[in-house]
PLY file of the C-alpha trace (Angstrom):
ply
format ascii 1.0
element vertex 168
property float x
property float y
property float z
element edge 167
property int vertex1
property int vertex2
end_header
-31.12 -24.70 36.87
-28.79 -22.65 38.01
-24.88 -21.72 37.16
-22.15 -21.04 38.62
-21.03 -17.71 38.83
-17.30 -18.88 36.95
-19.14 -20.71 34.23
-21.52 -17.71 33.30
-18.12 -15.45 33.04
-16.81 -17.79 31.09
-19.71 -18.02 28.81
-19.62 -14.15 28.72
-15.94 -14.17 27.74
-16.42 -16.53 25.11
-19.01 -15.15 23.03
-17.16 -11.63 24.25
-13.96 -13.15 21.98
-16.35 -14.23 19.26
-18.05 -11.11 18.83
-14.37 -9.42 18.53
-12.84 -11.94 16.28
-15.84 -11.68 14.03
-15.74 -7.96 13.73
-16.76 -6.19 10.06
-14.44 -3.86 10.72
-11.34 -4.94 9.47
-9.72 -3.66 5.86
-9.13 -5.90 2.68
-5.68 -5.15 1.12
-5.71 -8.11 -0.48
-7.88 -7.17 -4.08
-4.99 -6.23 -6.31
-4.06 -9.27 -8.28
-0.98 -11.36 -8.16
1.63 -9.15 -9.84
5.45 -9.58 -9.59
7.52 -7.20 -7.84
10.78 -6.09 -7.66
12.86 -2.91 -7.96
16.41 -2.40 -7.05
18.29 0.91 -6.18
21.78 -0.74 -6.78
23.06 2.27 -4.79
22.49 5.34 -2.50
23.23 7.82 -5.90
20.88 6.24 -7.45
18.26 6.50 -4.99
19.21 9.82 -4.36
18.03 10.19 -7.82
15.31 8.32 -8.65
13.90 7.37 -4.76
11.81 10.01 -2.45
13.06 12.18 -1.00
11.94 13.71 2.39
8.80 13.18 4.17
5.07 13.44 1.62
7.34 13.65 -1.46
6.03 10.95 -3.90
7.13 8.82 -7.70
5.41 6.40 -9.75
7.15 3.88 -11.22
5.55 1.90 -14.35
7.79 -0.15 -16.05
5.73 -0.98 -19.21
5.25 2.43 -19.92
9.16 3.27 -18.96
8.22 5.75 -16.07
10.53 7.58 -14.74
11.35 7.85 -18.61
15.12 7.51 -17.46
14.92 4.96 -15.29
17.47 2.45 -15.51
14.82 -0.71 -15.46
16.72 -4.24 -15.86
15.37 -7.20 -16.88
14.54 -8.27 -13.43
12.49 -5.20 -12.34
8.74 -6.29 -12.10
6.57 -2.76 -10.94
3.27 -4.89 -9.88
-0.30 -5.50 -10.94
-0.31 -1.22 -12.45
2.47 0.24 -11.02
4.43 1.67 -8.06
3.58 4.38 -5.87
7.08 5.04 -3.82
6.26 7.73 -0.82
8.15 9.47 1.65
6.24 9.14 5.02
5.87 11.64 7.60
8.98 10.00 9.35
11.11 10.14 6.44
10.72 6.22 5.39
9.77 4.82 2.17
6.20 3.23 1.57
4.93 1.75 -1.43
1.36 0.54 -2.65
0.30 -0.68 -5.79
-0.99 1.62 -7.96
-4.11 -0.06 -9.15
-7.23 1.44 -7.36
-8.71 -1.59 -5.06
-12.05 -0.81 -6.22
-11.84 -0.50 -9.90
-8.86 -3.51 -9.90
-7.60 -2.27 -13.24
-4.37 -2.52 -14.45
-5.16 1.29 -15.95
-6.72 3.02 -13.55
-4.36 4.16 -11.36
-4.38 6.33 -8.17
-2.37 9.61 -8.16
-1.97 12.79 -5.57
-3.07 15.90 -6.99
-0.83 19.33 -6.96
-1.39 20.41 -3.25
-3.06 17.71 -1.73
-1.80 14.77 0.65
-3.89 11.79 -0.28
-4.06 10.06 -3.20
-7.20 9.88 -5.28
-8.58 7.29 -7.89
-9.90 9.31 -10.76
-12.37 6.43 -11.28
-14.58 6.24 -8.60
-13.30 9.28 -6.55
-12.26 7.06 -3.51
-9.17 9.06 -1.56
-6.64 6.94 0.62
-4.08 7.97 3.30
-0.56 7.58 2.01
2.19 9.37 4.46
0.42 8.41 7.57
-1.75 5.63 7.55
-0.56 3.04 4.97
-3.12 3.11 2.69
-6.58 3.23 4.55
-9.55 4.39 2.37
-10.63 8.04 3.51
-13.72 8.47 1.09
-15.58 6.85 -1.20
-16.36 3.56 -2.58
-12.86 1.89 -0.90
-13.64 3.45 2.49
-17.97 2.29 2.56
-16.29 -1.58 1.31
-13.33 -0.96 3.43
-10.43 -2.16 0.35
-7.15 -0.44 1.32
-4.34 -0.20 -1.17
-2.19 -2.93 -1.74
0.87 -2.50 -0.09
4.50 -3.84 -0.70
8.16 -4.63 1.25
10.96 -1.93 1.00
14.51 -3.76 2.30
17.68 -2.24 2.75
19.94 -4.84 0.87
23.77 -5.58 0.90
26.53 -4.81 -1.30
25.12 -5.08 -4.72
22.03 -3.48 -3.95
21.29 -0.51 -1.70
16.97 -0.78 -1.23
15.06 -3.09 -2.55
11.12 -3.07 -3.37
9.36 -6.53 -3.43
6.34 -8.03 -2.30
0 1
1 2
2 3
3 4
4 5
5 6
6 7
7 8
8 9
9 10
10 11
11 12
12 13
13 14
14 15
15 16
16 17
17 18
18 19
19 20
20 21
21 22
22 23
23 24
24 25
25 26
26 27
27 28
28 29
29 30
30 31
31 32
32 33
33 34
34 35
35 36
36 37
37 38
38 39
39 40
40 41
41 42
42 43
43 44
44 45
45 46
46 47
47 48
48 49
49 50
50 51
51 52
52 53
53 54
54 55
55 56
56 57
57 58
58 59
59 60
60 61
61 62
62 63
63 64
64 65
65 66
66 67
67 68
68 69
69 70
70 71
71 72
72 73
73 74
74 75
75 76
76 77
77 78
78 79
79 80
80 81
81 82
82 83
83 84
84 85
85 86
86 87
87 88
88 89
89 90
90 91
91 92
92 93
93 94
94 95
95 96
96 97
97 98
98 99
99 100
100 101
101 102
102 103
103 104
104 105
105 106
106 107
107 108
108 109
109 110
110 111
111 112
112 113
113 114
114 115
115 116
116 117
117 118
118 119
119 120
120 121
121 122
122 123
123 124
124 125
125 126
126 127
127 128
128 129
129 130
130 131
131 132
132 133
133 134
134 135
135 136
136 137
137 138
138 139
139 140
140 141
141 142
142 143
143 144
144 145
145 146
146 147
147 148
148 149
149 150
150 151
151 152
152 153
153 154
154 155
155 156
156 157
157 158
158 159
159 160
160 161
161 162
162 163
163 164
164 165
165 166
166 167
């Protein structure tokens, strides 16, 4: 039996879109575990302060462990599953990712960017991510062979009472 030519394009198109939609290739950002978050920069001094500052300039914020040490943390802060990692991206603009490493999923083992060096690094399992260009994507390592990108999380500009706020 034979088809018509529009119903074998059709079938081609379909299992085309299948094959697509199905792909492996796509990245899991989604390992961290549910963690509150919320940080407020009531105004532009003190995100002059505390914030980034210009484009690959980085802080961590933990607030259990009162980092930045000065920090003026209220009671409605929440810094995530194990912490904040506030960058400056190429562009200027803030990004932040949780600080837990998506393979280890530890509230303790935290990424970090080493003196001289523009990714950040697990010191666990060795994985390396992209942080001022690519939001996060696994370069090396166990993250980038499983494909788990770092968690990332909402910077908004507020209103009056609050200049930027960091939530999920």
């Amino acid at each position: 039996m034979k088809f018509p030519s529009y119903i074998m394009m059709a079938v081609v198109a379909a299992a085309t879109a299948i094959f697509t939609l199905s792909s492996c290739d796509s990245l899991n950002d989604e390992r961290i575990p549910y963690a509150e978050v919320r940080l407020t920069f009531t105004t532009e001094g003190v995100w002059n302060i505390y914030g980034v500052a210009g484009a690959t300039s980085s802080r961590r914020y933990i607030k259990s462990e009162h980092i930045p040490t000065d920090f003026p943390y209220t009671a409605l802060d929440q810094t995530g599953w194990g912490g904040l990692l506030v960058v400056c991206d190429i562009m200027g603009d803030p990004q932040v990712y949780d600080l837990s490493c998506p393979v280890e999923m530890r509230r303790d083992v935290r990424i970090y960017i080493p003196a001289d060096e523009v990714h950040a690094r697990c010191p666990q399992c060795e994985s390396t991510y992209e942080v001022f260009t690519n939001y996060g994507v696994p370069l090396s390592g166990p993250a980038a062979r499983n494909g788990y990108a770092l968690k990332r999380y909402h910077v908004v500009y507020g209103g009056p009472a609050e200049y930027l706020v960091i939530t999920r």
